[in-house]
N, C-alpha and C positions, 0 to 999 in steps of 0.2 A: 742040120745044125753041126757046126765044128766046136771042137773041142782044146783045150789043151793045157796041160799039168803043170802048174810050177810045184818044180819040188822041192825038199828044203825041210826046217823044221818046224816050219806053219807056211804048209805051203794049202793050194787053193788052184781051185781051177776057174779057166775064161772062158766063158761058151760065147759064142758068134753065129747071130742067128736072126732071120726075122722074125717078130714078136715078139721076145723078149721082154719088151717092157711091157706089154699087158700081161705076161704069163711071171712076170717077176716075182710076184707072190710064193708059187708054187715051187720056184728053185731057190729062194731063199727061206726059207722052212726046212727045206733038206740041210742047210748047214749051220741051224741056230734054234735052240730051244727058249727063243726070247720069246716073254709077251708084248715089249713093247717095239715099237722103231720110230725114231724121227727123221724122215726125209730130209733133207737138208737142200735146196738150191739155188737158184738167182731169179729174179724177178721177170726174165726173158722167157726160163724154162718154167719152173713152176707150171703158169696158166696153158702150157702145149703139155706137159704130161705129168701134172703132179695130182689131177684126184686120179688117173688112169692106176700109176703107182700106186697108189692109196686105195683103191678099192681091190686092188689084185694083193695086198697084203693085208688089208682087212678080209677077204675070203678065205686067205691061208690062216687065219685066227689070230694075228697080231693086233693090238692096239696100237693105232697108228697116227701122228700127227706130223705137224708140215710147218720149213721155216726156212720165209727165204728172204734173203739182202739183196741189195742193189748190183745189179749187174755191174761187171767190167773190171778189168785189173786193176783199177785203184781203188776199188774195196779191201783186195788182200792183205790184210792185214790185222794185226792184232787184237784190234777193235772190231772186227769184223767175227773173228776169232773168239773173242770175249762173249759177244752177241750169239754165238754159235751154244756157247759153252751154258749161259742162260735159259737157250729155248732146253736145254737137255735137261736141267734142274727143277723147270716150272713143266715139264711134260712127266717128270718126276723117273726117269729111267737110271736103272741100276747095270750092276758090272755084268747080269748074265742077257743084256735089252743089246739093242742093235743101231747102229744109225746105217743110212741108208743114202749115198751120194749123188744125187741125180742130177749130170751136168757137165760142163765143160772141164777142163783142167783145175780151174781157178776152183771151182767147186769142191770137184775131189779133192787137191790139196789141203785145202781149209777145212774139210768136213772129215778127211782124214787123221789131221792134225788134234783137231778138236778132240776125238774119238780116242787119239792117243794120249790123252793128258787127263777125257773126265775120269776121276776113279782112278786113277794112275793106268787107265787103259779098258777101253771093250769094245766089240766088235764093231767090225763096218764093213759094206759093201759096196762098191762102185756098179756104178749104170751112168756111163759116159756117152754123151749126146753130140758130140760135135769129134769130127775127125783127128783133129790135134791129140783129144782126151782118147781115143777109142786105138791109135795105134801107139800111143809112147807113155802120157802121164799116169793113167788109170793102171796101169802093168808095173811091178817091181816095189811098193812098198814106201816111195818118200811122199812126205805129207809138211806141209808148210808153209808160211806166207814171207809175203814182202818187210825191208824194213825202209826207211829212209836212205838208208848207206847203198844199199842194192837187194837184189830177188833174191827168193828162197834162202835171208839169211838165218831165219830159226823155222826149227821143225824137228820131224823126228820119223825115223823109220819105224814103219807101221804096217803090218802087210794087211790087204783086204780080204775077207773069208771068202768073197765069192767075186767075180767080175762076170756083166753081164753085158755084152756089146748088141745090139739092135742096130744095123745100120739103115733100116727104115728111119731112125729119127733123120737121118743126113738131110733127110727130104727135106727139113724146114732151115736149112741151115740156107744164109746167105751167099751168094758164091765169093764174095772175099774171106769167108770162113770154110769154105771148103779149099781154096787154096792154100790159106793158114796152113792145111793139115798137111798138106800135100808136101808143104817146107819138110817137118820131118819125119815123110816117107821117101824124098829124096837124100834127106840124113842115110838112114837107115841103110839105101845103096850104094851110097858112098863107103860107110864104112865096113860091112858086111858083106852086100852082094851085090856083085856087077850083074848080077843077070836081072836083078830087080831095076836097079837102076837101067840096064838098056830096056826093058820091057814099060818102063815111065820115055823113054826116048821114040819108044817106037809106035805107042796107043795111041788111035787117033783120038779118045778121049778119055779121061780117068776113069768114066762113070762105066767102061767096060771093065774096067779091071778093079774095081771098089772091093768088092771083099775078098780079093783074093792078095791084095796089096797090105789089106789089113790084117789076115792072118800071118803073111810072111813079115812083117812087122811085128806083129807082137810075138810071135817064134824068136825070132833074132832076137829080141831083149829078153823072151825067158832063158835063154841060154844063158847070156851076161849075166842076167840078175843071177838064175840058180849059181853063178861060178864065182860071184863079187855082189853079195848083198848090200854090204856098207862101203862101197864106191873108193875100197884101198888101191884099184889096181885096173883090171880091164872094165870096170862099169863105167869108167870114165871116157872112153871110146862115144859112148850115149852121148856127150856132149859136146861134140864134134860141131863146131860154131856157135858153141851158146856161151862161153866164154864174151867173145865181143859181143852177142847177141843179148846178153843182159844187161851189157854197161851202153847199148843202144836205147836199151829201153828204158831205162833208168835217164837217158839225156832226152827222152820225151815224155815223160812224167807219166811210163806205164799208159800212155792215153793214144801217144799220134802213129805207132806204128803195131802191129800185132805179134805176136811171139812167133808163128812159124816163119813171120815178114822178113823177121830182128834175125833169123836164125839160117836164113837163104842169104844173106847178105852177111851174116856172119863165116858161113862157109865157104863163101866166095871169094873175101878177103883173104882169109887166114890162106887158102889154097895157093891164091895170088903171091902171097907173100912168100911162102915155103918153095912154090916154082921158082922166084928169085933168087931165096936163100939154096936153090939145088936142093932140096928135102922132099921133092913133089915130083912126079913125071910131070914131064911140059904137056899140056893139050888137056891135063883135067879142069884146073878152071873155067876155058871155055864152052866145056862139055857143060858143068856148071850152071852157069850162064846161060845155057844157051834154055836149059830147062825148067830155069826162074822165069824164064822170059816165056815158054812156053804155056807156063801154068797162070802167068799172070801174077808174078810174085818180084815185089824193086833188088835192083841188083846194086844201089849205091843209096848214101843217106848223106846229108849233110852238115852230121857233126864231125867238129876237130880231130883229129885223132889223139892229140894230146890228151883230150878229156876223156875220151872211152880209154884211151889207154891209165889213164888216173884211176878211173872206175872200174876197168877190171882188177885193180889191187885186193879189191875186196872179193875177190871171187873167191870159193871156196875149193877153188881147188889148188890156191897159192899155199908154198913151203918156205914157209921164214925169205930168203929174199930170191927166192923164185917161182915159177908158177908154170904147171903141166897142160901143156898144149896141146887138142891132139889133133895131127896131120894125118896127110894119107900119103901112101907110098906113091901108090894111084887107087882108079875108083874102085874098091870092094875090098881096099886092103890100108887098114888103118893102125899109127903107133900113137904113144903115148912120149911125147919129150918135153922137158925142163929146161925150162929156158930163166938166166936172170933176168929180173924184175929192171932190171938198169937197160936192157939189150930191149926192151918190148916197142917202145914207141918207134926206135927206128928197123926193125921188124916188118911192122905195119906201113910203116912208111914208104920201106923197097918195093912194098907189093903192089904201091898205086901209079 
């Protein structure tokens, strides 16, 4: 089993390991004197590991119950949220009880969130099921859902007492959700580490390098998060295509394309465009490219760019009338630049 410390002033550690979620009981006891916990997950996960959960923290002596919503990114939301907030009331758990995250992104988010609002706040712990959740969402502390305007526009930073990655579950994961993840684990090379990124250029298949691509992953974002908690400065490097990646999603109603999809094609763009504008080494886009394609992940989509560029207005990481991009120099070496909100659409433009 691997280990490793985020540290901070509620900081928590991530272990990586097979079995973990039968043994999940036994390591979340060690960081919580609750009696009770409510599992929180989708209707996908649930029936593949939720009495397993549930008998491994009823042995650890927790009173344990289970609640879970309809799968898929347009659940995220408030209502979904609400729903969350209900099973925690009628399960009757208090500020020193636990909730318990089992599940993809969407999951942790929402059950995150949840967690940070009942009570004005109590604990929670991620057990992330699918690869996307297991190297970036589950790591670092934001919890939140969807609104109408665009993703993750309410929430609240929240850090988890404990994360627990099992990459045994990967096993049941469809292979366009393991590509999902793959989107950003190629993030991840792009803006931190070329050697990660050639070592995804040069495996003949991911399933050789699976957890060792997931520890160098969530290492790179413990260091960000311990350095920029609340996303003033370099934790926004972490979003490196998800700017256009969200206002993609948001133009197919959170349903026709998948977030690591939205965010390989997000990186691809914005690269495009910055080799244009000279702010990029020439050759990294089609490096790129060529590893979207590798992994079986779309390199173009077919909305407007006027409209994603509308929708990224609302991205959170815009400043009165501008909004912080972040490019690479080239691959493993990433900045942070401002750009006016007037200048964005034809930006985007030069790059196609």
């Amino acid at each position: 089993m691997r280990k490793i410390t985020v540290t901070g002033e509620q900081g928590y550690e991530i272990l990586i390991g097979g079995g973990l979620v039968s043994a999940c009981g036994e390591y979340i006891r060690r960081v919580t004197k609750a009696e009770k916990a409510l599992i929180i997950s989708d209707t996908n996960v649930m029936p593949l590991y939720g009495e397993r959960v549930k008998a491994s923290l009823e042995a650890a002596g927790l009173e344990a119950y289970c609640f879970a919503f309809s799968a898929g990114e347009a659940q995220k939301n408030l209502d979904t949220v609400s729903d969350m907030i209900k099973a925690l009331c009628e399960a009757g758990l208090t500020r020193k009880d636990i909730v318990v995250a089992l599940g993809g992104g969407v999951t942790g988010d929402m059950a995150g969130f949840a967690s940070a609002i009942y009570l004005r706040g109590i604990d929670f712990v991620q057990i992330p099921t699918s690869l996307l959740s297991q190297v970036d969402s589950s790591v670092g502390g934001k919890t939140g859902c969807d609104l109408s305007f665009g993703k993750n526009l309410v929430g609240a930073f929240h850090n988890p007492r404990l994360v627990l990655i099992d990459p045994e579950t990967l096993s049941t994961l469809p292979r366009r959700y393991m590509n999902d993840g793959v989107g950003e684990i190629i993030k991840c090379g792009c803006i931190r580490s070329a050697a990660l990124f050639e070592k995804l250029e040069s495996c003949e298949s991911f399933g050789s390098i699976t957890e060792d691509a997931i520890f160098e992953c969530v290492d790179i974002k413990r260091v960000v998060v311990e350095n920029d908690f609340t996303e003033k400065g370099e934790r926004m490097l972490l979003n490196f295509g998800h700017t256009l990646a969200h206002a993609i999603e948001k133009y197919y109603n959170f349903t026709g394309i998948a977030h690591g999809e939205a965010v390989g094609v997000g990186m691809l763009n914005i690269t495009r465009a910055a080799e244009a504008a000279g702010k990029t080494q020439k050759g990294c886009a089609e490096r790129i490219e060529a590893l979207l394609k590798k992994f079986g992940l779309p390199t173009s989509v077919d909305a407007p760019v006027d409209t994603l560029c509308r929708d990224m207005l609302h991205d959170k990481k815009r400043r009165g009338n501008s909004i912080n991009l972040v490019l690479l120099k080239t691959i493993g070496d990433s900045y942070i630049e401002a750009m006016p909100t007037s200048r964005l659409a034809a930006f985007f433009s030069e790059g196609r």
